[in-house]
N, CA, C and O atoms as a GROMACS GRO file, in nm:
protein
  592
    1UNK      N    1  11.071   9.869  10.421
    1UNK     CA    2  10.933   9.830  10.403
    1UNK      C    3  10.919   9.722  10.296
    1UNK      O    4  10.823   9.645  10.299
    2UNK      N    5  11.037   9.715  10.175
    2UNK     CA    6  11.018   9.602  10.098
    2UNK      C    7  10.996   9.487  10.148
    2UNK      O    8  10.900   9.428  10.098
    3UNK      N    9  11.062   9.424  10.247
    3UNK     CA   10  11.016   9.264  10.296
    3UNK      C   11  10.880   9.273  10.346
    3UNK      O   12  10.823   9.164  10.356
    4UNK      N   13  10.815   9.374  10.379
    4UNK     CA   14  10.696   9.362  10.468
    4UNK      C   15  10.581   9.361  10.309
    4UNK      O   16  10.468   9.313  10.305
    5UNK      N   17  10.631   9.405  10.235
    5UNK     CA   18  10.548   9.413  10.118
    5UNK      C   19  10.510   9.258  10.015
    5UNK      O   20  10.430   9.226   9.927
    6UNK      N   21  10.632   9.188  10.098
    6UNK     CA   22  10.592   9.024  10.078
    6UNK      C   23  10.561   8.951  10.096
    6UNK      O   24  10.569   8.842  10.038
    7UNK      N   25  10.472   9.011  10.259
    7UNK     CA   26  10.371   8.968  10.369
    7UNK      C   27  10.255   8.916  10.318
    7UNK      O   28  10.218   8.803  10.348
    8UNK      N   29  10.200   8.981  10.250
    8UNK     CA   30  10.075   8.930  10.168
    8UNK      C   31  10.103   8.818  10.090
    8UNK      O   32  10.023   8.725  10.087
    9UNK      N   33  10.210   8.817  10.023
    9UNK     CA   34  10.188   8.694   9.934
    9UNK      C   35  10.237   8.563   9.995
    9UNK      O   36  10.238   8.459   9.930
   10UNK      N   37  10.280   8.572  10.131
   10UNK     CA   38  10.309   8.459  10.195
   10UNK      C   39  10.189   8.419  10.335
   10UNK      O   40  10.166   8.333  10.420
   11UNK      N   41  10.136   8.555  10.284
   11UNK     CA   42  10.032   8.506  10.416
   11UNK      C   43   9.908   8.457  10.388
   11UNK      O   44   9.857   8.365  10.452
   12UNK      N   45   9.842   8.526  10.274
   12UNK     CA   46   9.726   8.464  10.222
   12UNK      C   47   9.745   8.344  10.175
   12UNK      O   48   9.652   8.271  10.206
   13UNK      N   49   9.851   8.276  10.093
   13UNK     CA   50   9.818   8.101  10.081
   13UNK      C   51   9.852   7.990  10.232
   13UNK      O   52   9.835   7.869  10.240
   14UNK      N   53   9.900   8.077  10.326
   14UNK     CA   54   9.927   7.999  10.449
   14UNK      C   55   9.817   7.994  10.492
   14UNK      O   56   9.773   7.889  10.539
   15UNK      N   57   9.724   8.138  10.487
   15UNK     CA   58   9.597   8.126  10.574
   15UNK      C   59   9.489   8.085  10.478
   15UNK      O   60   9.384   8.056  10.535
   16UNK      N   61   9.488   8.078  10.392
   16UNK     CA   62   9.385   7.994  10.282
   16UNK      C   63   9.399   7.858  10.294
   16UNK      O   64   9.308   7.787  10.252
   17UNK      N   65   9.513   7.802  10.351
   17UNK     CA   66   9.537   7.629  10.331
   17UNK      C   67   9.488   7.619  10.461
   17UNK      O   68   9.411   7.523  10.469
   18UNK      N   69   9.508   7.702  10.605
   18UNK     CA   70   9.474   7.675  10.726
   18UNK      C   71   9.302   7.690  10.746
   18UNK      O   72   9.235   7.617  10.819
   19UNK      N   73   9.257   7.788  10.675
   19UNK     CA   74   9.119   7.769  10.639
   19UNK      C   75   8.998   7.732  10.567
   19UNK      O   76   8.883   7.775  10.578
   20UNK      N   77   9.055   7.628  10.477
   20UNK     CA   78   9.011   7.506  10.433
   20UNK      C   79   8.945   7.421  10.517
   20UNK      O   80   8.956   7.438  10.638
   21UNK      N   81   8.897   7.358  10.486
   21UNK     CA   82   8.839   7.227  10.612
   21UNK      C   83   8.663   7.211  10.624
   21UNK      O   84   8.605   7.307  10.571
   22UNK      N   85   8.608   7.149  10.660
   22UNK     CA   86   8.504   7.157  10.752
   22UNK      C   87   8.449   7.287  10.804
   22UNK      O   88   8.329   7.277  10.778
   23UNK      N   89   8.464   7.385  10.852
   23UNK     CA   90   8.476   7.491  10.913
   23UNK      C   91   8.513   7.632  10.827
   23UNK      O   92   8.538   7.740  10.881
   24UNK      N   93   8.512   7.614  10.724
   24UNK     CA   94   8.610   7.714  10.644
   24UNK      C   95   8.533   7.845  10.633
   24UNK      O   96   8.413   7.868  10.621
   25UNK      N   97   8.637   7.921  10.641
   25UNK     CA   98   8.586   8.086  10.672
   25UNK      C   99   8.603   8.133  10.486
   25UNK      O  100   8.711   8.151  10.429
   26UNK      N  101   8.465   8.143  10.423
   26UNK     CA  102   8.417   8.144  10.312
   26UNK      C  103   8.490   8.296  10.253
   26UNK      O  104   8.516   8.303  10.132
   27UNK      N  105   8.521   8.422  10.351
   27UNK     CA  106   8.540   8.558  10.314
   27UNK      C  107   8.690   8.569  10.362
   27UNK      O  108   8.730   8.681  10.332
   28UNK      N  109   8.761   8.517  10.408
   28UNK     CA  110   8.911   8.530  10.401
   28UNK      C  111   8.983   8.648  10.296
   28UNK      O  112   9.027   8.760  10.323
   29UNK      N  113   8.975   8.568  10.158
   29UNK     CA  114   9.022   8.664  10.038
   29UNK      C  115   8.980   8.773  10.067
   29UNK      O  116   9.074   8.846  10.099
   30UNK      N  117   8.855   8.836  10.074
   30UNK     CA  118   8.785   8.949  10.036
   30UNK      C  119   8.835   9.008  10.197
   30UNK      O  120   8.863   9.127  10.213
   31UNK      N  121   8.839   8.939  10.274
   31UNK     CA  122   8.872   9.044  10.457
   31UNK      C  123   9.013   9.066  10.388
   31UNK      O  124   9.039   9.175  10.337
   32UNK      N  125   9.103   8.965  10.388
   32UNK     CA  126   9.224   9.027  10.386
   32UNK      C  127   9.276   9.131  10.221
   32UNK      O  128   9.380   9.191  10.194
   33UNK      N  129   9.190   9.118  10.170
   33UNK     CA  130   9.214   9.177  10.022
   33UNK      C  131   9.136   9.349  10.119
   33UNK      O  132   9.191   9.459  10.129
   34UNK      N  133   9.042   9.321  10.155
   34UNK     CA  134   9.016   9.508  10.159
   34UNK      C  135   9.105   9.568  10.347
   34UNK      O  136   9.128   9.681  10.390
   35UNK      N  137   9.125   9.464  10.393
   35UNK     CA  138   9.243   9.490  10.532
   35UNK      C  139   9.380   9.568  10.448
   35UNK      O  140   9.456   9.646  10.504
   36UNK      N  141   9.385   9.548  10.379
   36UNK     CA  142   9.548   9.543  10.267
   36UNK      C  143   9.518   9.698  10.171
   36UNK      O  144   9.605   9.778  10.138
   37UNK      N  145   9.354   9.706  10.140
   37UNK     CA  146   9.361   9.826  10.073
   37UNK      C  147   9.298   9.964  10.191
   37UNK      O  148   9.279  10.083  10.167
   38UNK      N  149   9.284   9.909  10.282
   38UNK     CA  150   9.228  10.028  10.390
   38UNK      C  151   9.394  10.040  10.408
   38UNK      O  152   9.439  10.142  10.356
   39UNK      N  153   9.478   9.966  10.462
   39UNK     CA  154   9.628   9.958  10.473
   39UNK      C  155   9.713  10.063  10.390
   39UNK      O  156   9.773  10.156  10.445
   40UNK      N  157   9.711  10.042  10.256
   40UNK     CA  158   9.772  10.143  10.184
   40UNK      C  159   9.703  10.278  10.184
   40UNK      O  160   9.760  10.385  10.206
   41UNK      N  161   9.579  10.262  10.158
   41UNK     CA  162   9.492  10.391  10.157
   41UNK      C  163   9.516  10.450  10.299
   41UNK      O  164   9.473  10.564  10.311
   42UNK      N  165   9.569  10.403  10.396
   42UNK     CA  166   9.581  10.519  10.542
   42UNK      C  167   9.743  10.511  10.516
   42UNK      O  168   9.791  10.566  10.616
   43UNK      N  169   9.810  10.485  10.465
   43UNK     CA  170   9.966  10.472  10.439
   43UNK      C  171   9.992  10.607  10.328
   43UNK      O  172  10.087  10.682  10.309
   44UNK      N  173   9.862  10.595  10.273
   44UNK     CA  174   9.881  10.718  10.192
   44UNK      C  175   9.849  10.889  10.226
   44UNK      O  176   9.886  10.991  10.169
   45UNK      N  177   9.779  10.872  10.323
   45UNK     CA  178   9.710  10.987  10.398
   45UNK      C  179   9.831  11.047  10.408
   45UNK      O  180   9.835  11.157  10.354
   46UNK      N  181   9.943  11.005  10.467
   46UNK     CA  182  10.067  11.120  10.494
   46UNK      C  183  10.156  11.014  10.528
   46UNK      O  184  10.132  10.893  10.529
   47UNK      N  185  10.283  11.086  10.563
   47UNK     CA  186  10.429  11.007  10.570
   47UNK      C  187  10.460  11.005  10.727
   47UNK      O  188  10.551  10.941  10.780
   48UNK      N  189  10.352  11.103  10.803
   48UNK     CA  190  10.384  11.081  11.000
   48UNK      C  191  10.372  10.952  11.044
   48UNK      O  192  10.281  10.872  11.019
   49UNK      N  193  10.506  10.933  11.135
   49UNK     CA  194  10.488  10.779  11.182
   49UNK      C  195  10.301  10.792  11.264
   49UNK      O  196  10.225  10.696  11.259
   50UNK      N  197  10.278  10.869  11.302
   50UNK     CA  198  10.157  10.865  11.387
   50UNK      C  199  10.038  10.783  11.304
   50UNK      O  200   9.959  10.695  11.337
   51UNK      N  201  10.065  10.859  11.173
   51UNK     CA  202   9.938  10.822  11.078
   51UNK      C  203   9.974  10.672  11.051
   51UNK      O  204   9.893  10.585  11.085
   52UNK      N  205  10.101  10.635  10.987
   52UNK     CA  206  10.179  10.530  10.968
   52UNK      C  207  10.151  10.408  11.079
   52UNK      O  208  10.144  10.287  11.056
   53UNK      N  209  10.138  10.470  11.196
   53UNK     CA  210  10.102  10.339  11.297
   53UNK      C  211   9.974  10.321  11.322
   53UNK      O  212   9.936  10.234  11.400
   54UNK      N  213   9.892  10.402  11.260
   54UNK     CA  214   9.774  10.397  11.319
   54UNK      C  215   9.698  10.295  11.217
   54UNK      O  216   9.608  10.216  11.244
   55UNK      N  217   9.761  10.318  11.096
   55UNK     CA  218   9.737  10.265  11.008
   55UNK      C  219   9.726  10.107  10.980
   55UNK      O  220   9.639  10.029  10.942
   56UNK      N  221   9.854  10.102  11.017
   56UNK     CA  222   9.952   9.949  11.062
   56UNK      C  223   9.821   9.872  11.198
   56UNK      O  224   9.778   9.757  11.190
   57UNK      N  225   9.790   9.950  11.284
   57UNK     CA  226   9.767   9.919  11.404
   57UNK      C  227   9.581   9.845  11.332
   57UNK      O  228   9.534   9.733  11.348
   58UNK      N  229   9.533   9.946  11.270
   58UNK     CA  230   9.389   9.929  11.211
   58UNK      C  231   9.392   9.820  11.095
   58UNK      O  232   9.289   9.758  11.067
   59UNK      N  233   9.540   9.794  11.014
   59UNK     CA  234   9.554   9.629  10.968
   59UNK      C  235   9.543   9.528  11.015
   59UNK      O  236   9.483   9.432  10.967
   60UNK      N  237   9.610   9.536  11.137
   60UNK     CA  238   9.615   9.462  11.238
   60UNK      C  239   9.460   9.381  11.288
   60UNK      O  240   9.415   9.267  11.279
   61UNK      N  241   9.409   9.524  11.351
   61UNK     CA  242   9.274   9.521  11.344
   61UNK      C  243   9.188   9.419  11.281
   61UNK      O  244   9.128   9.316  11.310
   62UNK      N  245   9.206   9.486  11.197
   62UNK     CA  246   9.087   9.388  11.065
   62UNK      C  247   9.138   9.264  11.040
   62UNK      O  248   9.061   9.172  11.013
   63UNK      N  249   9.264   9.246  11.044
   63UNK     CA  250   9.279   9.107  11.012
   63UNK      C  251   9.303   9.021  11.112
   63UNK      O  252   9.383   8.928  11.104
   64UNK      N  253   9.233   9.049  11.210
   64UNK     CA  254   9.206   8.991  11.377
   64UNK      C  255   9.016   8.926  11.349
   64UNK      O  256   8.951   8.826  11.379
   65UNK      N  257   8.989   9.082  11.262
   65UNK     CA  258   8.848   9.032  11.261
   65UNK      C  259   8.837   8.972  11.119
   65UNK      O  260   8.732   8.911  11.100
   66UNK      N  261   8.913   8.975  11.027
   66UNK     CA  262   8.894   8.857  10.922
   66UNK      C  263   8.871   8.695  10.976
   66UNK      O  264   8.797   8.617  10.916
   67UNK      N  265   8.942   8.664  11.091
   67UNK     CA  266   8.982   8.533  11.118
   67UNK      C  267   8.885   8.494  11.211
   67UNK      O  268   8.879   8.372  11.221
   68UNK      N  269   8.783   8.573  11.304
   68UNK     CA  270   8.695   8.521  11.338
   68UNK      C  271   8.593   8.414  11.349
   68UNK      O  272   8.549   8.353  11.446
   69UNK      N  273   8.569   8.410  11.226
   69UNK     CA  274   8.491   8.271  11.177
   69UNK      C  275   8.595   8.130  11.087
   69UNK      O  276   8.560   8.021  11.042
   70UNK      N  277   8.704   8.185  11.092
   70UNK     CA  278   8.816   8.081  11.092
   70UNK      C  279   8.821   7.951  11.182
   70UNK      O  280   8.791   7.946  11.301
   71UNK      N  281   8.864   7.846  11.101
   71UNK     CA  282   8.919   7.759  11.208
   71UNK      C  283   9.042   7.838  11.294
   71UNK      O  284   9.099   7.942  11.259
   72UNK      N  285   9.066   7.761  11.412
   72UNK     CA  286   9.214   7.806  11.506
   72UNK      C  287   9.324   7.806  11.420
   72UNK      O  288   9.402   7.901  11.426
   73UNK      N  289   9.351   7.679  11.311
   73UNK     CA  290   9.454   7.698  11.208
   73UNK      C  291   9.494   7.830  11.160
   73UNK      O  292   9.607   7.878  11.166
   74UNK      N  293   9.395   7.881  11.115
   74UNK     CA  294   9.417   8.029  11.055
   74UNK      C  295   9.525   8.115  11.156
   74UNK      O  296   9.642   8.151  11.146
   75UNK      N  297   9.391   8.129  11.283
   75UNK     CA  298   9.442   8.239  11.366
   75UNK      C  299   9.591   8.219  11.365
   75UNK      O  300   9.671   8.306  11.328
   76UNK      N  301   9.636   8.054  11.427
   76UNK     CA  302   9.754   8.028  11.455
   76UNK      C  303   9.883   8.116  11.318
   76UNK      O  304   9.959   8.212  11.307
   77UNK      N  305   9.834   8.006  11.248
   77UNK     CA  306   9.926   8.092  11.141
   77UNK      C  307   9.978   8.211  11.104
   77UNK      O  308  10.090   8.232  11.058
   78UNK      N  309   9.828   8.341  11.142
   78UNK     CA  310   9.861   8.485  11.133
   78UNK      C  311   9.933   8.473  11.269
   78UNK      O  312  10.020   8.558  11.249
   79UNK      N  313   9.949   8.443  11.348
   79UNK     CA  314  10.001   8.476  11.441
   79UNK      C  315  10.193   8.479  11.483
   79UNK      O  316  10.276   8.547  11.543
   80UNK      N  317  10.178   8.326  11.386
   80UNK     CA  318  10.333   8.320  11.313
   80UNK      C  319  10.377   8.365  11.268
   80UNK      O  320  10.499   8.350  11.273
   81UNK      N  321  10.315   8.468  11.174
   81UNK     CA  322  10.326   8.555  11.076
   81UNK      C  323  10.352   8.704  11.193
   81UNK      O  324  10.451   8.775  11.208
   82UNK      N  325  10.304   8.705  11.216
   82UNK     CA  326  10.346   8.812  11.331
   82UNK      C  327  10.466   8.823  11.392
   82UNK      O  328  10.530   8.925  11.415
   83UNK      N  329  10.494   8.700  11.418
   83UNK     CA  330  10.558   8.689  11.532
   83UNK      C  331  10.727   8.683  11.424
   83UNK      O  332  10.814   8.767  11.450
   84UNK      N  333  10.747   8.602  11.338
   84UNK     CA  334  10.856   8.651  11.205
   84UNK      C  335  10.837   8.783  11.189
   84UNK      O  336  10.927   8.856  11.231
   85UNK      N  337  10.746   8.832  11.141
   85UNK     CA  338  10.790   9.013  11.110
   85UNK      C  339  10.825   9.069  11.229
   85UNK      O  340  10.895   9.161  11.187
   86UNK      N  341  10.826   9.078  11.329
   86UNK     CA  342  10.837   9.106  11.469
   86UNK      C  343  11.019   9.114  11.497
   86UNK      O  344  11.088   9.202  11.547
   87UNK      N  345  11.049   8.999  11.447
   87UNK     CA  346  11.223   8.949  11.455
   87UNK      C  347  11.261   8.988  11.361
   87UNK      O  348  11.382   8.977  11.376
   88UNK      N  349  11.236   9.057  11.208
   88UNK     CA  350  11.256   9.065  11.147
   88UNK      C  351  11.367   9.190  11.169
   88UNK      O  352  11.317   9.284  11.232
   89UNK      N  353  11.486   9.207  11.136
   89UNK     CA  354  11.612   9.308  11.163
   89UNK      C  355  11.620   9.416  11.064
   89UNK      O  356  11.717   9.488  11.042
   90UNK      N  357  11.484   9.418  10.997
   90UNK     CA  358  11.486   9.532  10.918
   90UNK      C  359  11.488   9.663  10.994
   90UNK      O  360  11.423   9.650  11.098
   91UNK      N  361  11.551   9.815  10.977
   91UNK     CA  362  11.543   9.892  11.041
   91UNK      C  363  11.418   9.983  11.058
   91UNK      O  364  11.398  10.069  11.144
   92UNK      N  365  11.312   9.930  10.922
   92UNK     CA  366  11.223  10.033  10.930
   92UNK      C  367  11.113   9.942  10.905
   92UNK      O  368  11.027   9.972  10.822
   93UNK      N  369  11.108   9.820  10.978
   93UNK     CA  370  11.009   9.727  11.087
   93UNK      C  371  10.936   9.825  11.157
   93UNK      O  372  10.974   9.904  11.243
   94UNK      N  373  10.763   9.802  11.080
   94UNK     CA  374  10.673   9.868  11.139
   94UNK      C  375  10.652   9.801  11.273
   94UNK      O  376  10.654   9.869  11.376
   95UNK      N  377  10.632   9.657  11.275
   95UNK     CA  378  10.632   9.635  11.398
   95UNK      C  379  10.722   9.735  11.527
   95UNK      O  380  10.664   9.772  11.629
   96UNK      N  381  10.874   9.769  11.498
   96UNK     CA  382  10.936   9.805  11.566
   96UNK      C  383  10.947   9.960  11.566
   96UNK      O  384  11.015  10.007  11.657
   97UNK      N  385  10.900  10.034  11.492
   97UNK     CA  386  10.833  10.120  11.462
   97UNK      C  387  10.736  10.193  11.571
   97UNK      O  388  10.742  10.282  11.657
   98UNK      N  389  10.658  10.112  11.522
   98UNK     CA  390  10.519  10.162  11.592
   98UNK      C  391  10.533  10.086  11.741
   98UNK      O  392  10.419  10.124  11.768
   99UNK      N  393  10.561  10.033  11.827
   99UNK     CA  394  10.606  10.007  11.897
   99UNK      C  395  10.674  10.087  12.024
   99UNK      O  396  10.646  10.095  12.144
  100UNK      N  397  10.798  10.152  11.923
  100UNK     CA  398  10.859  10.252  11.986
  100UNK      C  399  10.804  10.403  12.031
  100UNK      O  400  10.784  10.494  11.951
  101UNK      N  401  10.779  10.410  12.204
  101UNK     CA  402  10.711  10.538  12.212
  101UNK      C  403  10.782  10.670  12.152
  101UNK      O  404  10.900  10.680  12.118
  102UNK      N  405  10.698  10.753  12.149
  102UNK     CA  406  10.736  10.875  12.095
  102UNK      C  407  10.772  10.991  12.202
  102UNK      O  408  10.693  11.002  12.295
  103UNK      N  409  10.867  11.066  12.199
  103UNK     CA  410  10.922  11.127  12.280
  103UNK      C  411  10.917  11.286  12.238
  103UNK      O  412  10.967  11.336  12.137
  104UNK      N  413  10.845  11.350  12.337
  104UNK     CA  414  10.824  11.521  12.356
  104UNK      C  415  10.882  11.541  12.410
  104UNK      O  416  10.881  11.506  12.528
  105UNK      N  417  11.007  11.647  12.329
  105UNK     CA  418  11.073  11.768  12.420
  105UNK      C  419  11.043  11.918  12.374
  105UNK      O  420  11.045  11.981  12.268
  106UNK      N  421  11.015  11.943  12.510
  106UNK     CA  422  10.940  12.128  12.588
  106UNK      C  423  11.051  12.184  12.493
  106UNK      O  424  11.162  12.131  12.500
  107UNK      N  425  11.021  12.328  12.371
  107UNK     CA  426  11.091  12.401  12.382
  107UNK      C  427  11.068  12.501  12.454
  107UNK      O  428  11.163  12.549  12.517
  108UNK      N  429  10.915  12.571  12.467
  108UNK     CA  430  10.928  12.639  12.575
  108UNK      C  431  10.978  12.657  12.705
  108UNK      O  432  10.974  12.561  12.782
  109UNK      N  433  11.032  12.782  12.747
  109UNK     CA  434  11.045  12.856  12.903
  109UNK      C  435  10.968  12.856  13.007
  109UNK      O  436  11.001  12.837  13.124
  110UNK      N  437  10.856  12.881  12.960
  110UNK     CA  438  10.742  12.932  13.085
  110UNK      C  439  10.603  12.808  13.094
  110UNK      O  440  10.587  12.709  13.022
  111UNK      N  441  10.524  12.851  13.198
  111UNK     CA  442  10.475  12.766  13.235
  111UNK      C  443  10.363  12.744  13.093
  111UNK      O  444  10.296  12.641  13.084
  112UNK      N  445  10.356  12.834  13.008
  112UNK     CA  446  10.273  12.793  12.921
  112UNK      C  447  10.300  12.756  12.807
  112UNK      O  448  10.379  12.839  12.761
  113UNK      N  449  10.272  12.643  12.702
  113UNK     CA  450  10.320  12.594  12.660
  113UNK      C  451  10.151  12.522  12.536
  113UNK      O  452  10.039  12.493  12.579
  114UNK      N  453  10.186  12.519  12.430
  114UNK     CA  454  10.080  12.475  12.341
  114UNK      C  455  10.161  12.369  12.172
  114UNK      O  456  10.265  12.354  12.108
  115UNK      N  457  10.067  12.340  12.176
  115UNK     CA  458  10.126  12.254  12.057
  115UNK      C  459  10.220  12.265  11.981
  115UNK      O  460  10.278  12.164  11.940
  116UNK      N  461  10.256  12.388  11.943
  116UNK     CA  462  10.308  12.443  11.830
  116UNK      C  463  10.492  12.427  11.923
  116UNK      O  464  10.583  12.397  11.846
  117UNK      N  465  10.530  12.449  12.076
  117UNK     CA  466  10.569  12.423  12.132
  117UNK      C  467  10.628  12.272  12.158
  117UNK      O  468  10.748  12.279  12.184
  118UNK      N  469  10.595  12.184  12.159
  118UNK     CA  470  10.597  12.043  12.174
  118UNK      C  471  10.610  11.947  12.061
  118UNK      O  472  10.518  11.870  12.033
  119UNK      N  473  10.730  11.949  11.991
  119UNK     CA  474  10.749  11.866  11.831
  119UNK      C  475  10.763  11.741  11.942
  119UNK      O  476  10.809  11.742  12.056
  120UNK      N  477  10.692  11.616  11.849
  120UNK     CA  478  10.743  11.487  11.895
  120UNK      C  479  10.870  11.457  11.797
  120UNK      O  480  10.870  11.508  11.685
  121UNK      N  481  10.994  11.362  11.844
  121UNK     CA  482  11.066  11.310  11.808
  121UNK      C  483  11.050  11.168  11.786
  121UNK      O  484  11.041  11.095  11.885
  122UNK      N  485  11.046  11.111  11.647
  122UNK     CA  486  11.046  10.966  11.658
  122UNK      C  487  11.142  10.941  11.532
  122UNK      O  488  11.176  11.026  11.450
  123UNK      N  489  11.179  10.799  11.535
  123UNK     CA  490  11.242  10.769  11.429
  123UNK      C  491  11.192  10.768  11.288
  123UNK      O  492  11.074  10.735  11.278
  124UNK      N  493  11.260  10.800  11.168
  124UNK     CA  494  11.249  10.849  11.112
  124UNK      C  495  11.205  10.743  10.978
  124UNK      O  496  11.287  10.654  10.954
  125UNK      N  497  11.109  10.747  10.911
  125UNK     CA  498  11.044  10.644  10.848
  125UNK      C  499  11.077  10.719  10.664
  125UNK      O  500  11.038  10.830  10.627
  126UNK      N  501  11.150  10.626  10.584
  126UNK     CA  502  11.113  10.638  10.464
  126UNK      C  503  11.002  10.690  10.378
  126UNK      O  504  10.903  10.622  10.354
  127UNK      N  505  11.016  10.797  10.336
  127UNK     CA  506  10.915  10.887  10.287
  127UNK      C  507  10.826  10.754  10.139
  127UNK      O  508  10.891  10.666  10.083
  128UNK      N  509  10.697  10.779  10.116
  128UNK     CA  510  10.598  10.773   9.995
  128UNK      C  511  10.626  10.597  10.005
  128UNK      O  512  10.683  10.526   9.922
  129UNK      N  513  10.567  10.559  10.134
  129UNK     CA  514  10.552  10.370  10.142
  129UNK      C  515  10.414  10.366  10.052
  129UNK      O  516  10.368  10.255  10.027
  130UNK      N  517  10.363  10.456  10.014
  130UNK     CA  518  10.223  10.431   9.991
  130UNK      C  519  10.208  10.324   9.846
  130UNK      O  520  10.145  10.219   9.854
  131UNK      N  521  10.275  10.370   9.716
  131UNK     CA  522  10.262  10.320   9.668
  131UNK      C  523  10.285  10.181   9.617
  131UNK      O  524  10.226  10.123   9.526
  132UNK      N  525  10.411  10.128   9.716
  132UNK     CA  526  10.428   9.966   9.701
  132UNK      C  527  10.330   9.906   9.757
  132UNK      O  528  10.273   9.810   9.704
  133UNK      N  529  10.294   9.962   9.887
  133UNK     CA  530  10.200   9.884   9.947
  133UNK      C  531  10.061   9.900   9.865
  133UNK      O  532   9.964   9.843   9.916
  134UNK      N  533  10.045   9.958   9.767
  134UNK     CA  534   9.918   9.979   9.685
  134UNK      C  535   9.917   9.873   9.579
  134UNK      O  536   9.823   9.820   9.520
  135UNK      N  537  10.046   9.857   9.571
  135UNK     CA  538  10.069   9.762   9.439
  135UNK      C  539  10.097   9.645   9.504
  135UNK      O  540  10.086   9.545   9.433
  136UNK      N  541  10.136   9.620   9.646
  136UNK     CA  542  10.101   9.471   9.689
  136UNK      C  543   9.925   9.439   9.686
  136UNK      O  544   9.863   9.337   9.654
  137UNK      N  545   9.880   9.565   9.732
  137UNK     CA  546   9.732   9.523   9.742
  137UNK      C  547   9.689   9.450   9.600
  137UNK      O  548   9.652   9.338   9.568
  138UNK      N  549   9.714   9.570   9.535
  138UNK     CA  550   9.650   9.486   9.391
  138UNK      C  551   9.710   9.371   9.328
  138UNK      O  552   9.639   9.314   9.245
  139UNK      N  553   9.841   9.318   9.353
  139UNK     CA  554   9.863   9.243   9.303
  139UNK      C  555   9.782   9.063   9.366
  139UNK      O  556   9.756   8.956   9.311
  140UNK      N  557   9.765   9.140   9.547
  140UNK     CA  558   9.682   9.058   9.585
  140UNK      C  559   9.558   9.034   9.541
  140UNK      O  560   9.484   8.938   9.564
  141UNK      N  561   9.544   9.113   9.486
  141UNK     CA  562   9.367   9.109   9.422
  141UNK      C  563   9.361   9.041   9.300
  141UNK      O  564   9.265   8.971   9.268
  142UNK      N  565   9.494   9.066   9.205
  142UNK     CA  566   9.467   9.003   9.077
  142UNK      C  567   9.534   8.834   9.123
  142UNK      O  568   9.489   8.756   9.040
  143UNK      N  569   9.592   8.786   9.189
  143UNK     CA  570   9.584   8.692   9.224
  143UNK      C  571   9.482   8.593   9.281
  143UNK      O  572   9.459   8.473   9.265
  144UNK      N  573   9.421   8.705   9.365
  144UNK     CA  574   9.256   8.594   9.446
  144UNK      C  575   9.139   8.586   9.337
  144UNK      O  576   9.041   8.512   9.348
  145UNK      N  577   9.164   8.668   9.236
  145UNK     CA  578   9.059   8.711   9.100
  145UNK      C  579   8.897   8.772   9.191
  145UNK      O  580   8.876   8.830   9.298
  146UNK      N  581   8.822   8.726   9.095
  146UNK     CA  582   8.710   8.754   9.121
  146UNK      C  583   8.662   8.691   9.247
  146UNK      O  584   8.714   8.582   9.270
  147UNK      N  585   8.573   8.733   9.334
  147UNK     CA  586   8.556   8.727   9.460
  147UNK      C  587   8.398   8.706   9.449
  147UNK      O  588   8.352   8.642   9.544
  148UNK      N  589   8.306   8.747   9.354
  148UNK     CA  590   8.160   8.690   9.343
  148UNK      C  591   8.137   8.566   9.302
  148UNK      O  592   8.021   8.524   9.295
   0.00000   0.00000   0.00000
């Protein structure tokens, strides 16, 4: 998860220079500064890849709708940015991660069968990401400074 924790600081001055211009999307900092702390704050909820992707998936999210009122520059750029973490050969690549379906095997016998029955198997994610990614947030924050 360390390289992904250096996402922020390479992505906000790419997408700050791409949204400059004529057109410039005035709330950038502040979308991607609270995308980054909803991010850690659901990273912290628990250590299940489930929560972990859902999490990842709702970053995603928001910083789809940060770029909205962006020039195309922007979008393009996050999208580059995507598309590098994506290739990235780290083993515990959320992209590749969350990605990967999750697989239920029945321990039960009989035809009935309830949750408690049915563990999912998924790969196995580094316990307590929460707090780097808390301290990328903020470090993103003391970098963009004040936002009023």
């Amino acid at each position: 998860l360390r390289p992904l924790l250096l996402l922020p600081l390479v992505l906000v001055p790419r997408l700050a220079a791409a949204a400059a211009g004529p057109n410039r999307c005035d709330t950038i900092y502040q979308g991607f500064a609270e995308c980054l702390i909803r991010l850690g704050d659901g990273m912290g909820r628990g250590g299940e890849l489930e929560t972990i992707c859902r999490s990842w998936n709702d970053f995603h999210a928001c910083a789809s709708r940060v770029l909205l009122g962006c020039p195309e520059e922007a979008a393009a750029v996050w999208e580059s940015l995507q598309q590098e973490a994506r290739r990235a050969p780290h083993p515990s690549n959320l992209h590749t991660l969350c990605s990967a379906p999750v697989h239920v095997r029945e321990r039960g016998t009989g035809s009935k069968t309830n949750q408690e029955t049915l563990p999912a198997a998924a790969l196995a994610l580094p316990m307590a990401p929460a707090p780097p990614l808390l301290a990328a947030a903020l470090a993103l924050t003391y970098l963009l400074g004040p936002l009023a």
